[in-house]
N, C-alpha and C positions, 0 to 999 in steps of 0.2 A: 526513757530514751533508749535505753541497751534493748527492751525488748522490741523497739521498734526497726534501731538497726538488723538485730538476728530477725526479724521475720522478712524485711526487705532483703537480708542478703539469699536467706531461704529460700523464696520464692522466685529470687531472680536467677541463682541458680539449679534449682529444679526448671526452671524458665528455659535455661539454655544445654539445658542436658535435654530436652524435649525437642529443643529446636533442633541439635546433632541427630538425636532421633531421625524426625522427621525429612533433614537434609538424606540422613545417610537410605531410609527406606525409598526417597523419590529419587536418586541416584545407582543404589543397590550396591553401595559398600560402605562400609560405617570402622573407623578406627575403633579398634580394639584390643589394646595394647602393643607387645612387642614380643619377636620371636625372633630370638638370636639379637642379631645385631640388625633390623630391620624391623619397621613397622607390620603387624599383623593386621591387614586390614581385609575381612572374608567379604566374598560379594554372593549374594545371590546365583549366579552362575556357576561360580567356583566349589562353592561352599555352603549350599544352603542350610542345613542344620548350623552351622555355627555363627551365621549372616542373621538366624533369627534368634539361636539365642541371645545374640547380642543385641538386638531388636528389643527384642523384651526383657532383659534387664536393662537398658538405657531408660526405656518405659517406665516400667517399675521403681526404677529409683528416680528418676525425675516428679512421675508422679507423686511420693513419698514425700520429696523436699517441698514440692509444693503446698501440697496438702498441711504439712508441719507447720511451712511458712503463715499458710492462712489460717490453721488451728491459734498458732501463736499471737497472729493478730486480736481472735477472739477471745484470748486468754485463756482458752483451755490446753494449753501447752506447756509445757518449761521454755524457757529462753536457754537460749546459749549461752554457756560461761563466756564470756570472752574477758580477757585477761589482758 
């Protein structure tokens, strides 16, 4: 049962780090942390070098949890402690 919660939570969040992806490349600005006291959000216009690394690491690690998630389904993964 644990491993079945860690892999649905895995994939449901690489799920939705995919989907901010996706929102932020069809918009062309993607939240990415904070700078000072305000949100750092680079866009494509403003910022392209740092619009796309943020591009691909949201990628990158979305795809990562996902992949976890469904490795762990298969059993070839560890599960998650959860505690």
């Amino acid at each position: 049962m644990g491993s079945l919660l860690s892999a649905v939570f895995l994939v449901g969040v690489g799920g939705g780090v995919l989907a901010v992806a996706w929102g932020g490349y069809r918009s062309g600005e993607l939240p990415f942390g904070n700078s000072g006291f305000r949100a750092f959000r680079p866009t494509r216009e403003d910022n392209p070098f740092a619009f796309y690394t943020a591009l691909v690491l949201y990628l990158c690690c979305g795809f990562a949890l996902a992949v976890w998630g469904l490795l762990l389904l298969l059993g070839m993964a560890p599960p998650l402690k959860l505690r």
